[in-house]
mmCIF file as Biopython writes it, N, C-alpha, C and O atoms, coordinates in Angstrom:
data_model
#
loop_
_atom_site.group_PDB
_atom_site.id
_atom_site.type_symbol
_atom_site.label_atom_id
_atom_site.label_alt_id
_atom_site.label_comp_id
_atom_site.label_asym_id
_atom_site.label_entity_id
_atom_site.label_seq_id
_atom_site.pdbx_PDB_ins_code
_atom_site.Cartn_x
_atom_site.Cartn_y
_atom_site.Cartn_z
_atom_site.occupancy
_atom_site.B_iso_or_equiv
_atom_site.auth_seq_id
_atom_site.auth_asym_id
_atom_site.pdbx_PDB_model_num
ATOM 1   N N  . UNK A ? 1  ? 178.620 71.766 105.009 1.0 0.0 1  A 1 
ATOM 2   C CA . UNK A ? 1  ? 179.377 70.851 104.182 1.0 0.0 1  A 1 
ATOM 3   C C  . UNK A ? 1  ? 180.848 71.254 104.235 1.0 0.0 1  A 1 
ATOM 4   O O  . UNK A ? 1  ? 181.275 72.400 104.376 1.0 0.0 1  A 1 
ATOM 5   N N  . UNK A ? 2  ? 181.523 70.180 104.105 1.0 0.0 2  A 1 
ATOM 6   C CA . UNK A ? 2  ? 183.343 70.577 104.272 1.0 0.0 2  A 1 
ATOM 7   C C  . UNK A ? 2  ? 183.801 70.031 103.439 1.0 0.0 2  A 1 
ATOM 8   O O  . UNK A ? 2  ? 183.622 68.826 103.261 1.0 0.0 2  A 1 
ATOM 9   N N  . UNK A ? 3  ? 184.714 70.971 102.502 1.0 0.0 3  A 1 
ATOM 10  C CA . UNK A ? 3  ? 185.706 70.782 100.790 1.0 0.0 3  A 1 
ATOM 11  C C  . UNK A ? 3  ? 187.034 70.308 101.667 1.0 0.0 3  A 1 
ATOM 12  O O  . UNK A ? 3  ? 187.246 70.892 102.730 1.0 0.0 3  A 1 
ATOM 13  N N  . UNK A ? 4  ? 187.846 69.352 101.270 1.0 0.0 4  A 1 
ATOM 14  C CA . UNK A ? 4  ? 189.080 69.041 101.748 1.0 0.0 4  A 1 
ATOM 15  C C  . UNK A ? 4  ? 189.867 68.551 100.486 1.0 0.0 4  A 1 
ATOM 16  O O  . UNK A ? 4  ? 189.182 68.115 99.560  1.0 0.0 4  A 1 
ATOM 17  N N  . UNK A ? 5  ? 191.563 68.580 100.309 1.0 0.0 5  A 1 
ATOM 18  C CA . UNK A ? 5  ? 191.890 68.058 99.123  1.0 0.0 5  A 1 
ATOM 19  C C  . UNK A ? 5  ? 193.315 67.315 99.608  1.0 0.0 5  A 1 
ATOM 20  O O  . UNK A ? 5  ? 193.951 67.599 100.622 1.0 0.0 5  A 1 
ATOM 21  N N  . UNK A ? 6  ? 193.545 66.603 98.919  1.0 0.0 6  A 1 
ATOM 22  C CA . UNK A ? 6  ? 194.652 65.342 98.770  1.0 0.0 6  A 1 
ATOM 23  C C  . UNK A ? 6  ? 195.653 65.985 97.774  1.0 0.0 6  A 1 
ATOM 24  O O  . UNK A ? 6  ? 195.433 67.027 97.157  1.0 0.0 6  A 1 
ATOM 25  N N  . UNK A ? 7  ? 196.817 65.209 97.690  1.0 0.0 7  A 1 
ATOM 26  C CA . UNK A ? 7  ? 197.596 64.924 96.670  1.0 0.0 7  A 1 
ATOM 27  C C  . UNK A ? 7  ? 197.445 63.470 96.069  1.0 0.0 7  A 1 
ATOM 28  O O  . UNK A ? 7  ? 197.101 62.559 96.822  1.0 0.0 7  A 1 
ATOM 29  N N  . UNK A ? 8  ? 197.708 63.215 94.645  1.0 0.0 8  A 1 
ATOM 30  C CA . UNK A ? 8  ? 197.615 62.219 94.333  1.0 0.0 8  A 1 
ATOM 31  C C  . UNK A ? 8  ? 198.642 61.215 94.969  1.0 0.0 8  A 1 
ATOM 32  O O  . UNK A ? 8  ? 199.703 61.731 94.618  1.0 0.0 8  A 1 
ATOM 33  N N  . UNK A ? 9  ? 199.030 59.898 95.818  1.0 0.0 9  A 1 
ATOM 34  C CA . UNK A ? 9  ? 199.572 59.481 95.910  1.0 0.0 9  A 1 
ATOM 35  C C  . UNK A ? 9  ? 199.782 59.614 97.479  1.0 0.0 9  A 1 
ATOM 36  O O  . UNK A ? 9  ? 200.616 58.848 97.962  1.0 0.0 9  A 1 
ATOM 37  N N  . UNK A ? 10 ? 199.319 60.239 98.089  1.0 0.0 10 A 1 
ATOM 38  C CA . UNK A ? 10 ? 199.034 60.716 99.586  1.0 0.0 10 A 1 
ATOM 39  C C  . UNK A ? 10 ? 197.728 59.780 100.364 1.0 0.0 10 A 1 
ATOM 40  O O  . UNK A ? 10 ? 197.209 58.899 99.678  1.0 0.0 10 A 1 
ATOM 41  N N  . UNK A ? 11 ? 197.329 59.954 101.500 1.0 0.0 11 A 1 
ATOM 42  C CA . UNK A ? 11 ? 196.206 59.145 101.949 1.0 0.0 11 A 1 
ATOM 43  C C  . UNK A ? 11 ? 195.402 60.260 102.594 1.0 0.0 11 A 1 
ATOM 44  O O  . UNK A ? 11 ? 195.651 61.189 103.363 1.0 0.0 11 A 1 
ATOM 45  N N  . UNK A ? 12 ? 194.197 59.722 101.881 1.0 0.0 12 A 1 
ATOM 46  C CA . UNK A ? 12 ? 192.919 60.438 102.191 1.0 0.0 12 A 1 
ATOM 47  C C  . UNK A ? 12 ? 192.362 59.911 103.513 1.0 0.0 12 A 1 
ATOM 48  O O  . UNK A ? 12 ? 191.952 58.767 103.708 1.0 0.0 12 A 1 
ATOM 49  N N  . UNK A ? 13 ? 192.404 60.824 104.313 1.0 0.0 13 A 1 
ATOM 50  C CA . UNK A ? 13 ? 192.034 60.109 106.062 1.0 0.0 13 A 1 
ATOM 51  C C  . UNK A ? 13 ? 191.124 61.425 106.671 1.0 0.0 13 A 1 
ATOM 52  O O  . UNK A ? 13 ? 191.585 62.564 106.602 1.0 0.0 13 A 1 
ATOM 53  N N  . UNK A ? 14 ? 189.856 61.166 107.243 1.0 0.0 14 A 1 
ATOM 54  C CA . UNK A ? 14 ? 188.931 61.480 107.883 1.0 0.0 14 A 1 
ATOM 55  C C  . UNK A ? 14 ? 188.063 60.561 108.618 1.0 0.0 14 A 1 
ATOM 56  O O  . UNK A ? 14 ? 188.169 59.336 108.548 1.0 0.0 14 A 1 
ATOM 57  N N  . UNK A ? 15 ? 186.891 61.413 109.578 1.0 0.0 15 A 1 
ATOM 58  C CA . UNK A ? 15 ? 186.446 60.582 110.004 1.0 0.0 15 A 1 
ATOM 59  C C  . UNK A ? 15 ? 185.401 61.383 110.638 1.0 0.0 15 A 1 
ATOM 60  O O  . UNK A ? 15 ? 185.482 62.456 111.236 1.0 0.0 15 A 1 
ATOM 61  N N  . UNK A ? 16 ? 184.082 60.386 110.295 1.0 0.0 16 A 1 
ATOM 62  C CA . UNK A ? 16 ? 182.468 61.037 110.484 1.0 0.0 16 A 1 
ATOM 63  C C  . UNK A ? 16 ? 181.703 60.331 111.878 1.0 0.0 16 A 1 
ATOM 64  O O  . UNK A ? 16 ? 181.712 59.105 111.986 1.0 0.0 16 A 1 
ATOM 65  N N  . UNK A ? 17 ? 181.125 61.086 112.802 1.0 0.0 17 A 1 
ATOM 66  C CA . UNK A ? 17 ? 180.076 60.347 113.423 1.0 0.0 17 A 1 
ATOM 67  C C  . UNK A ? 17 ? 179.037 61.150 113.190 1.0 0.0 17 A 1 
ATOM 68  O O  . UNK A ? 17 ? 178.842 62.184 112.552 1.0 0.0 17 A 1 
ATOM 69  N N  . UNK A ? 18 ? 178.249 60.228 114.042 1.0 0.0 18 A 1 
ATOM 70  C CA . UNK A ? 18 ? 176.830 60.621 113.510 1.0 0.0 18 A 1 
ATOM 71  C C  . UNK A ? 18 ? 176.057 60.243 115.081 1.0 0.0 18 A 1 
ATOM 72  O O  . UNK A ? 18 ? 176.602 59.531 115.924 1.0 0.0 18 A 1 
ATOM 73  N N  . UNK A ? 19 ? 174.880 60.792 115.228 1.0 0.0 19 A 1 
ATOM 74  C CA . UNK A ? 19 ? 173.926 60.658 116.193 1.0 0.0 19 A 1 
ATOM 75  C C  . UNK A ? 19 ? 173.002 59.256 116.029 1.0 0.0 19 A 1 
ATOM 76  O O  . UNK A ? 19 ? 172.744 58.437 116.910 1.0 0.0 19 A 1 
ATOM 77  N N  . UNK A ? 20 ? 172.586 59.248 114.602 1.0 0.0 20 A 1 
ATOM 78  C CA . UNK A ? 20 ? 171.764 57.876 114.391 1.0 0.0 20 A 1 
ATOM 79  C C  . UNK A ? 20 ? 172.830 56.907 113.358 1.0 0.0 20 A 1 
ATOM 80  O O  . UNK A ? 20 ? 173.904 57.175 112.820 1.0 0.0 20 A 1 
ATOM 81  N N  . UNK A ? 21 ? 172.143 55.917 113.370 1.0 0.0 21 A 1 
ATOM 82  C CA . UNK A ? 21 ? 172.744 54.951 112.420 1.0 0.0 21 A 1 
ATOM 83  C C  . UNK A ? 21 ? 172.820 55.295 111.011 1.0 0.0 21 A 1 
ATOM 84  O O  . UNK A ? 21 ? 171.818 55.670 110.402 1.0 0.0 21 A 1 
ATOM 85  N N  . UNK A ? 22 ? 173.976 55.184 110.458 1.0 0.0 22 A 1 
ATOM 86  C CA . UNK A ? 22 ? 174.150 55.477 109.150 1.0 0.0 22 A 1 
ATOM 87  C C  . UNK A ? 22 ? 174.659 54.939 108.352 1.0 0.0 22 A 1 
ATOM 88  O O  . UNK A ? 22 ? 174.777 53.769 108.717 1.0 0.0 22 A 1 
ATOM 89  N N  . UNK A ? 23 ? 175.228 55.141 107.032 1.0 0.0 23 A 1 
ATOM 90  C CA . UNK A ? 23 ? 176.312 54.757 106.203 1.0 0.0 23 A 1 
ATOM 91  C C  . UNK A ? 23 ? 176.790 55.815 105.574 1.0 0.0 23 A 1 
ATOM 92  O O  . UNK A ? 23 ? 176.021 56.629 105.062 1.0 0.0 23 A 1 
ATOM 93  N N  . UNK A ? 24 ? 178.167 55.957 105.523 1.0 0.0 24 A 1 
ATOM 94  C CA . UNK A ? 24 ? 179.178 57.149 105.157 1.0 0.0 24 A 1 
ATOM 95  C C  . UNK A ? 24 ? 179.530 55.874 103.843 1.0 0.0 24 A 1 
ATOM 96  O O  . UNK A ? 24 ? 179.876 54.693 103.820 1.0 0.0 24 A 1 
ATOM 97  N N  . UNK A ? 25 ? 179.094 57.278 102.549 1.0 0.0 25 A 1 
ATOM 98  C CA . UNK A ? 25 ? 179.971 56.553 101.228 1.0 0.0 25 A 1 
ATOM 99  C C  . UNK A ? 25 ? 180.772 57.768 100.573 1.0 0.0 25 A 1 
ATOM 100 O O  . UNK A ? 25 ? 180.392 58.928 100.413 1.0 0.0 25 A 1 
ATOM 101 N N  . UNK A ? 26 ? 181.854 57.237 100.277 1.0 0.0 26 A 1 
ATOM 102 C CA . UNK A ? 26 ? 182.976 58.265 99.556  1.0 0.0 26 A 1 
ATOM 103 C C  . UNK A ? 26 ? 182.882 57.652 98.308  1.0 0.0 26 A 1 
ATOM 104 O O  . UNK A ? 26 ? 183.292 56.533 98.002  1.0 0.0 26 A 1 
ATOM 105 N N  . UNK A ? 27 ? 182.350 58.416 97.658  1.0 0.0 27 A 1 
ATOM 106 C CA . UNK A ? 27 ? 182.111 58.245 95.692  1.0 0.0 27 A 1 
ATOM 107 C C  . UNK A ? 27 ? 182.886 58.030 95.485  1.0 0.0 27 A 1 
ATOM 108 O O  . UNK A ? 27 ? 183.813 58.048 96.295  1.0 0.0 27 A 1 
ATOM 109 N N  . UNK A ? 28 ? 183.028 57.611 93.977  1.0 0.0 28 A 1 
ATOM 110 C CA . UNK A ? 28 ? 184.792 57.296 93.344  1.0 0.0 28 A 1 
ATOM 111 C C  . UNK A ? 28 ? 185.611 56.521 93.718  1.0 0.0 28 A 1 
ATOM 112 O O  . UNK A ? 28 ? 186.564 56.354 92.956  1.0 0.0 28 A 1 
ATOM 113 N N  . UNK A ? 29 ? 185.591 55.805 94.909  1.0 0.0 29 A 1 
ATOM 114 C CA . UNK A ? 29 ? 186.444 54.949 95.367  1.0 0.0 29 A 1 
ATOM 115 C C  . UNK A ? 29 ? 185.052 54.151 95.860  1.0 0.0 29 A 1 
ATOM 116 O O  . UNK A ? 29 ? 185.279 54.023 97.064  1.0 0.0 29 A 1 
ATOM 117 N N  . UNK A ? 30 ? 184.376 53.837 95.733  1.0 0.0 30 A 1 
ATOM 118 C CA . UNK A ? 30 ? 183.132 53.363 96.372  1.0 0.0 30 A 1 
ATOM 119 C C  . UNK A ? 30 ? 183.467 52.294 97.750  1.0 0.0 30 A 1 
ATOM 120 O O  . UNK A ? 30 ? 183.688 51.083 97.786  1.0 0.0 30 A 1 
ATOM 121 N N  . UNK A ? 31 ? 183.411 53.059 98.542  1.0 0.0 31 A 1 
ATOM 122 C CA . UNK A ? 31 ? 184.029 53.177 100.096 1.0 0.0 31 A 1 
ATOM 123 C C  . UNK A ? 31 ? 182.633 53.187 100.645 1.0 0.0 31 A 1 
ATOM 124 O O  . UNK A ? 31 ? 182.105 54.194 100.174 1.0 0.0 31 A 1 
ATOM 125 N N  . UNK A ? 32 ? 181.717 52.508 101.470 1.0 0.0 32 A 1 
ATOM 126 C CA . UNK A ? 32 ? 180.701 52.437 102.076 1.0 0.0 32 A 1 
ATOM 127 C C  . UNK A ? 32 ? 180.911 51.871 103.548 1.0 0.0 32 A 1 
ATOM 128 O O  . UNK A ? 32 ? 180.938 50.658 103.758 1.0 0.0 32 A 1 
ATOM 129 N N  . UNK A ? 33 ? 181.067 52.871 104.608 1.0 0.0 33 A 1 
ATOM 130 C CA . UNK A ? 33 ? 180.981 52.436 106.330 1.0 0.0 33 A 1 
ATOM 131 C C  . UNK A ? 33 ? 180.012 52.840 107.221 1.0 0.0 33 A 1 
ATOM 132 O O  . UNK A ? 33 ? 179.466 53.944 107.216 1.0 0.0 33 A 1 
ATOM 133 N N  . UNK A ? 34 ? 179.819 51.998 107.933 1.0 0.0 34 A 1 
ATOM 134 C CA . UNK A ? 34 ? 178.318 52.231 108.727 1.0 0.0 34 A 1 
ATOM 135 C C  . UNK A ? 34 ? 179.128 53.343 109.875 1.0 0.0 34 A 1 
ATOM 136 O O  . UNK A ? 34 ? 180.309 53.510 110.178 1.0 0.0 34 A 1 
ATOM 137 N N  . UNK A ? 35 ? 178.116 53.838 110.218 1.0 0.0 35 A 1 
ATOM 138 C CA . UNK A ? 35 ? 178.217 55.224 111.257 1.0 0.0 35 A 1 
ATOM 139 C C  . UNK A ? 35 ? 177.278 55.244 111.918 1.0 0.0 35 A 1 
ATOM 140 O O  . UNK A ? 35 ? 176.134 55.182 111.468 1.0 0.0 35 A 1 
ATOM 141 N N  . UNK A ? 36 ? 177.605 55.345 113.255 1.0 0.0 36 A 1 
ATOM 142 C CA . UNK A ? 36 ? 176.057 55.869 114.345 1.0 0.0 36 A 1 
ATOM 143 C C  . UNK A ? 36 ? 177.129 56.407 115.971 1.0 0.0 36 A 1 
ATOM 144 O O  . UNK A ? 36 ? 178.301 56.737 116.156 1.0 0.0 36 A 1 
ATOM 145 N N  . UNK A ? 37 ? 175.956 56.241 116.807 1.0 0.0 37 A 1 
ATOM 146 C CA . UNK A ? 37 ? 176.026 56.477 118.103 1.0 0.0 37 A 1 
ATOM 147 C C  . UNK A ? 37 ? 177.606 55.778 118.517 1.0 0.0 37 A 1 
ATOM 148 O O  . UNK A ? 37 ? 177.598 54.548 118.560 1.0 0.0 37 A 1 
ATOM 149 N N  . UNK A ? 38 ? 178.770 56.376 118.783 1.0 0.0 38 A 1 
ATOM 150 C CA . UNK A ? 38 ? 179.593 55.543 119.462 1.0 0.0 38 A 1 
ATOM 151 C C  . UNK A ? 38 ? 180.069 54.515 118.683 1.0 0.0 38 A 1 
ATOM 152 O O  . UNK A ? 38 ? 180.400 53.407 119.106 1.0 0.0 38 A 1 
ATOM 153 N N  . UNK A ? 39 ? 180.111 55.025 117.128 1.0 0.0 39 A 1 
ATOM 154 C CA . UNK A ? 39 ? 180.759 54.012 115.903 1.0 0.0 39 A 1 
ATOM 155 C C  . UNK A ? 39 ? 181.054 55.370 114.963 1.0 0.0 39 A 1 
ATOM 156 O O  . UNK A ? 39 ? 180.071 55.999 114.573 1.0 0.0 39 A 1 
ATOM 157 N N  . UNK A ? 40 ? 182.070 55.716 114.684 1.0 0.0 40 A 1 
ATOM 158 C CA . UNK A ? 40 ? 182.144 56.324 113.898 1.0 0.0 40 A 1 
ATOM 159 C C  . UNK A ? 40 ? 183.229 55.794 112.857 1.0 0.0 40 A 1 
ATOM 160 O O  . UNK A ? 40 ? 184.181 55.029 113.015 1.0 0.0 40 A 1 
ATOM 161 N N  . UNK A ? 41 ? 182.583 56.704 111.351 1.0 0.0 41 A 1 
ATOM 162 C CA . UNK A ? 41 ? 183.372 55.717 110.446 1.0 0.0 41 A 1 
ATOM 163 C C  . UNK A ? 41 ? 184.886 56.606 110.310 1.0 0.0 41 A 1 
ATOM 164 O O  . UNK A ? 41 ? 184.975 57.832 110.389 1.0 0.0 41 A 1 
ATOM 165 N N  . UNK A ? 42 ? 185.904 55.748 110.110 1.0 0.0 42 A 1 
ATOM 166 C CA . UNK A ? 42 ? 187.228 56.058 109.867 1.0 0.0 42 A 1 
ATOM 167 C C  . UNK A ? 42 ? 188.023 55.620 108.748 1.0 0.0 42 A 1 
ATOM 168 O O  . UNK A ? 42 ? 188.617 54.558 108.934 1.0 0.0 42 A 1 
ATOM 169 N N  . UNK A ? 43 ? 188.188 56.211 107.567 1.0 0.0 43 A 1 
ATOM 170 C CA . UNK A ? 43 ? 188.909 56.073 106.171 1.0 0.0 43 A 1 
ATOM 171 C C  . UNK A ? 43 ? 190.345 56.272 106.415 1.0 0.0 43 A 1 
ATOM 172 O O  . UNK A ? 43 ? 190.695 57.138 107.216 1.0 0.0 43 A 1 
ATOM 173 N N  . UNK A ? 44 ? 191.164 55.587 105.828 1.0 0.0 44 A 1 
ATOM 174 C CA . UNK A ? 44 ? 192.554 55.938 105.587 1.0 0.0 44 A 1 
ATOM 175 C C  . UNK A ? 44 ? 192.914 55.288 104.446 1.0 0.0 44 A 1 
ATOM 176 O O  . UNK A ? 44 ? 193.770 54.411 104.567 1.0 0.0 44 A 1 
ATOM 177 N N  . UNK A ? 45 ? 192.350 55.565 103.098 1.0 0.0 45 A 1 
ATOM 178 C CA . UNK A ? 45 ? 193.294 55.167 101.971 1.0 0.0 45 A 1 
ATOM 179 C C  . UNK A ? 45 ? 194.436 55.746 100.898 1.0 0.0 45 A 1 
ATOM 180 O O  . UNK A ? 45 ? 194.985 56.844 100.814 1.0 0.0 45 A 1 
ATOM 181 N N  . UNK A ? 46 ? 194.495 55.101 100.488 1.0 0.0 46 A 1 
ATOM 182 C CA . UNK A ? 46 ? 195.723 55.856 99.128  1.0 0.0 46 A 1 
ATOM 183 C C  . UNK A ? 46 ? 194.794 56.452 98.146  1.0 0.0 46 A 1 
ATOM 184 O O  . UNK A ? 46 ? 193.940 56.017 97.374  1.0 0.0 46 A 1 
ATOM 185 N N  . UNK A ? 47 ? 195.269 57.598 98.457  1.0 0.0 47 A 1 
ATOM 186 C CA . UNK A ? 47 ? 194.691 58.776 97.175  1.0 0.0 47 A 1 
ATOM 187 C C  . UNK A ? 47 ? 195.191 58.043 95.466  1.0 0.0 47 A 1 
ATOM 188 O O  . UNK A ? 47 ? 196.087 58.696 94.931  1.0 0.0 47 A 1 
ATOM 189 N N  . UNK A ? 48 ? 194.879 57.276 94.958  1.0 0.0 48 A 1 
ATOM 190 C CA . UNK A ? 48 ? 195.220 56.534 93.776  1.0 0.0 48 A 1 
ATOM 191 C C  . UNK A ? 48 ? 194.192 57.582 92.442  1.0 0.0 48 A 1 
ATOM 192 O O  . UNK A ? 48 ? 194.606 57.900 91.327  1.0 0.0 48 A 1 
ATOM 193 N N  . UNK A ? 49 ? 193.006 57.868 92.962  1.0 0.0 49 A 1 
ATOM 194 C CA . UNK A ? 49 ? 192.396 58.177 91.523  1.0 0.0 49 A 1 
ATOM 195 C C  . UNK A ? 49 ? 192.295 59.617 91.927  1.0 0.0 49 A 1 
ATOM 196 O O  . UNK A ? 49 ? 192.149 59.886 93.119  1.0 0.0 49 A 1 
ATOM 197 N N  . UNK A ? 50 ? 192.367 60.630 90.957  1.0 0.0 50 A 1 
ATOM 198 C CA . UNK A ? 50 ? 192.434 61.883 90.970  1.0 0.0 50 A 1 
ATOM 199 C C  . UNK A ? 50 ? 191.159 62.697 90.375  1.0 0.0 50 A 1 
ATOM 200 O O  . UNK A ? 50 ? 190.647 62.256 89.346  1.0 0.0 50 A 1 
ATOM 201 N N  . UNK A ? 51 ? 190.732 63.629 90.855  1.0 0.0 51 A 1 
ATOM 202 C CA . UNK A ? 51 ? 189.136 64.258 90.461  1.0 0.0 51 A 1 
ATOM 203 C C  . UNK A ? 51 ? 188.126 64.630 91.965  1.0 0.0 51 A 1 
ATOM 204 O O  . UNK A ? 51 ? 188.197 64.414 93.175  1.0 0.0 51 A 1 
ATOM 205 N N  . UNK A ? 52 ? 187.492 65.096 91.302  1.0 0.0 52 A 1 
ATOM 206 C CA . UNK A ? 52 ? 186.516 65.600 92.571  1.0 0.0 52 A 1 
ATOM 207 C C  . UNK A ? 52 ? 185.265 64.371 93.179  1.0 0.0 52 A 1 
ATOM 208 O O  . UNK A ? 52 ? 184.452 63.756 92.489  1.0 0.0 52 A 1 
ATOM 209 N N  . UNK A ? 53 ? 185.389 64.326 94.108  1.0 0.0 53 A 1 
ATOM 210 C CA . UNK A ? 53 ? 184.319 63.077 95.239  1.0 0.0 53 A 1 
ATOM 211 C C  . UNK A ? 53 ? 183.714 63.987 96.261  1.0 0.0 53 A 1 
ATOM 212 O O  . UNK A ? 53 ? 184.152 64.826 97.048  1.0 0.0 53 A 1 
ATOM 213 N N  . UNK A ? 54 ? 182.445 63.463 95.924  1.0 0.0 54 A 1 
ATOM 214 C CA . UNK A ? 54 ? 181.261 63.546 96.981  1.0 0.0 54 A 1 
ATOM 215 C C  . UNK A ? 54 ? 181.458 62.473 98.065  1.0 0.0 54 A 1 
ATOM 216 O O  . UNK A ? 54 ? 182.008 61.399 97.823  1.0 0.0 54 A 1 
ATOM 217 N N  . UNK A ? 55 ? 180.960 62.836 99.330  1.0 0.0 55 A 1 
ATOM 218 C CA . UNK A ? 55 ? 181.296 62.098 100.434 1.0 0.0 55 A 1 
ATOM 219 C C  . UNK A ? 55 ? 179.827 62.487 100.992 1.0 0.0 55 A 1 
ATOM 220 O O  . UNK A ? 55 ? 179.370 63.618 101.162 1.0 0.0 55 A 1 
ATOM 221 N N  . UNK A ? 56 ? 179.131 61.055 101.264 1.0 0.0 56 A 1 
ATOM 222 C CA . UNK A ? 56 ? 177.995 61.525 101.053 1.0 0.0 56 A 1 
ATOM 223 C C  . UNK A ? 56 ? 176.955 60.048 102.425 1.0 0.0 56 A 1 
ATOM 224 O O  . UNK A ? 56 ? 177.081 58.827 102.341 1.0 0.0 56 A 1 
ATOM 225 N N  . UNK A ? 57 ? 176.046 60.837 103.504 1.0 0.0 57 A 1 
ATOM 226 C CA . UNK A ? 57 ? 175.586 60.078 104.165 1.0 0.0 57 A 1 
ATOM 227 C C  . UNK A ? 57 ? 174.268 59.016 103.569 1.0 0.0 57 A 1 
ATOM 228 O O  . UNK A ? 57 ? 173.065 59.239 103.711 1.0 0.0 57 A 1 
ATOM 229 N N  . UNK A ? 58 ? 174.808 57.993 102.973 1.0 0.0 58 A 1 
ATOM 230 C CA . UNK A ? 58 ? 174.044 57.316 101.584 1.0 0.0 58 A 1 
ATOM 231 C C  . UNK A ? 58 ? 172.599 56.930 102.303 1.0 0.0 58 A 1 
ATOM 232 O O  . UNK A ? 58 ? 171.694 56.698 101.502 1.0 0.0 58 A 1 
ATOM 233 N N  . UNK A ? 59 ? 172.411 56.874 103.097 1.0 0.0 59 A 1 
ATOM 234 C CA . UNK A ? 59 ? 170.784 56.183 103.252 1.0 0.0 59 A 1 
ATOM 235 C C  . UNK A ? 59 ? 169.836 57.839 103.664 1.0 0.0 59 A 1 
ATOM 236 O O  . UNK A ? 59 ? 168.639 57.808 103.951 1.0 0.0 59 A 1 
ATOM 237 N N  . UNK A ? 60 ? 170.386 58.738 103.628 1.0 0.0 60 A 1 
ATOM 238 C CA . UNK A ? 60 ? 169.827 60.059 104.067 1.0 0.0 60 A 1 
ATOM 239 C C  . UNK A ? 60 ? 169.738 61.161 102.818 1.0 0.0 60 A 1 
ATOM 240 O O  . UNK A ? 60 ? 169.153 62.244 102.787 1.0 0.0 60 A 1 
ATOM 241 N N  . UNK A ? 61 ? 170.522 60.495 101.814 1.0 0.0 61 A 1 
ATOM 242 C CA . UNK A ? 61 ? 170.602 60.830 100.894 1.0 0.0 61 A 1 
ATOM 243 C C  . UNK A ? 61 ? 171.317 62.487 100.585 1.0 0.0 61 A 1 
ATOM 244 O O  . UNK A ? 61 ? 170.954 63.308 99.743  1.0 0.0 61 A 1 
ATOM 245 N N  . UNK A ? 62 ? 172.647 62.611 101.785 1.0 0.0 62 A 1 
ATOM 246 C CA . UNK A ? 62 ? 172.683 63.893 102.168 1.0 0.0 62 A 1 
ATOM 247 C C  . UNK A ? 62 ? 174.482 64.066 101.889 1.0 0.0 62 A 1 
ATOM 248 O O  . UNK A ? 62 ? 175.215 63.238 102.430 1.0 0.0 62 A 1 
ATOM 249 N N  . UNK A ? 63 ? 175.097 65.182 101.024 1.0 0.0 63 A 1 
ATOM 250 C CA . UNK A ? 63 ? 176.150 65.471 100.857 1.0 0.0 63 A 1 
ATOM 251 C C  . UNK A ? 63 ? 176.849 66.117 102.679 1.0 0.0 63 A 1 
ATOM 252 O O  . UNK A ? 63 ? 176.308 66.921 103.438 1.0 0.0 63 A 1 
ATOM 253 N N  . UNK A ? 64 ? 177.863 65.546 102.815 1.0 0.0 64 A 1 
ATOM 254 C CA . UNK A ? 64 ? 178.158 66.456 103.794 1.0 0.0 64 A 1 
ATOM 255 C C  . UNK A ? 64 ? 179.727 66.786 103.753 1.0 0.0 64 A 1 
ATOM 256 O O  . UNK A ? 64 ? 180.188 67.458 104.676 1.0 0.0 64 A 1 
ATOM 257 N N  . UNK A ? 65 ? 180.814 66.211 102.419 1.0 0.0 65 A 1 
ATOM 258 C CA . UNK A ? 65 ? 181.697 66.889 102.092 1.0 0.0 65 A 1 
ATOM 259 C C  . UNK A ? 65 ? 181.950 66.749 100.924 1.0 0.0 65 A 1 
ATOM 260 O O  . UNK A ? 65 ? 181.363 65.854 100.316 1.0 0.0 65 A 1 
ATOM 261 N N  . UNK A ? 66 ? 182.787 67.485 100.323 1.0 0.0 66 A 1 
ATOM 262 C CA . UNK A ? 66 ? 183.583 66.948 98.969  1.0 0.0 66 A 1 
ATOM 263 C C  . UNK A ? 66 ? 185.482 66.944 98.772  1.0 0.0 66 A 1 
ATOM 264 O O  . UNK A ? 66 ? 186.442 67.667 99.037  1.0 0.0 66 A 1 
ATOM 265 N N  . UNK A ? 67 ? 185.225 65.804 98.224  1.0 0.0 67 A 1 
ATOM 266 C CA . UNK A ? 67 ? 187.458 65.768 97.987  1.0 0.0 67 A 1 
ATOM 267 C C  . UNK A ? 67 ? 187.626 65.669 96.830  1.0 0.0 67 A 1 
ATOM 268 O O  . UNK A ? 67 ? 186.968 65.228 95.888  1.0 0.0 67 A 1 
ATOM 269 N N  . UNK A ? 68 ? 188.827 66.239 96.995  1.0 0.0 68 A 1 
ATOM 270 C CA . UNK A ? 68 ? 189.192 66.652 95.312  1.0 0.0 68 A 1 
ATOM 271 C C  . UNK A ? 68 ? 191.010 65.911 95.766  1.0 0.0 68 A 1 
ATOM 272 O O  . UNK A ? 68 ? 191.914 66.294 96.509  1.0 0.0 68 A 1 
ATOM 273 N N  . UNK A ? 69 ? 190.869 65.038 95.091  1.0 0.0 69 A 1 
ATOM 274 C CA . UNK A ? 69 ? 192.435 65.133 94.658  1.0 0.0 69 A 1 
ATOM 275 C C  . UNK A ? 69 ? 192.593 64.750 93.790  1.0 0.0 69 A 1 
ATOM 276 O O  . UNK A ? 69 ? 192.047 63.912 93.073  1.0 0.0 69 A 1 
ATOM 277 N N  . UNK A ? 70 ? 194.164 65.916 93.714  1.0 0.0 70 A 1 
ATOM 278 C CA . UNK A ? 70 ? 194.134 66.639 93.073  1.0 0.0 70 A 1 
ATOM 279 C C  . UNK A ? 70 ? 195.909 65.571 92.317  1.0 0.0 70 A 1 
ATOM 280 O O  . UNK A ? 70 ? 196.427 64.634 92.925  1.0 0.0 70 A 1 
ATOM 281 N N  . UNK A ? 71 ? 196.319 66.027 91.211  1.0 0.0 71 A 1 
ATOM 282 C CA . UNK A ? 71 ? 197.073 64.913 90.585  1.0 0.0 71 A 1 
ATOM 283 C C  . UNK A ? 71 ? 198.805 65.469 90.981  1.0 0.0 71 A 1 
ATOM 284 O O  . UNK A ? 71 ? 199.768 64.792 90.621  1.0 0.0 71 A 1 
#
C-alpha cells in the first residue's frame, strides 16, 4: 500500500493499472475509474477537501493507497 499527501489547493495526480479489469475509487471525492489491461486510470484534480482518503480497488474490495491532504 502507498501513503502520499497534497496541499490543500494543489492537484492530486496519480495513476493505477492493473492486470484485470477494475475500478479505482478515491473516497472523499467519490472519483470512480475503470482500470485493466492497457487502460489505466489517471486522476488529476484540485485538492479542494482536506483529511485523510482511502484509494481503494472498489470491486476487489482492496485498499491500495491512502491521501491525506493536508490544509
Amino acid at each position: 500500500m502507498r501513503d502520499f499527501s497534497v496541499k490543500q489547493g494543489g492537484r492530486i495526480r496519480f495513476t493505477v493499472t492493473a492486470d484485470a479489469p477494475e475500478h479505482v475509487h478515491l473516497h472523499g471525492y467519490d472519483i470512480e475509474k475503470p482500470v485493466g489491461p492497457q487502460q489505466p486510470a489517471r486522476y488529476d484534480v484540485p485538492a479542494t477537501i482536506n483529511g485523510v482518503f482511502v484509494i481503494e480497488l472498489e470491486d476487489a474490495r482492496e485498499q491500495i493507497a491512502s491521501l491525506t491532504v493536508n490544509p
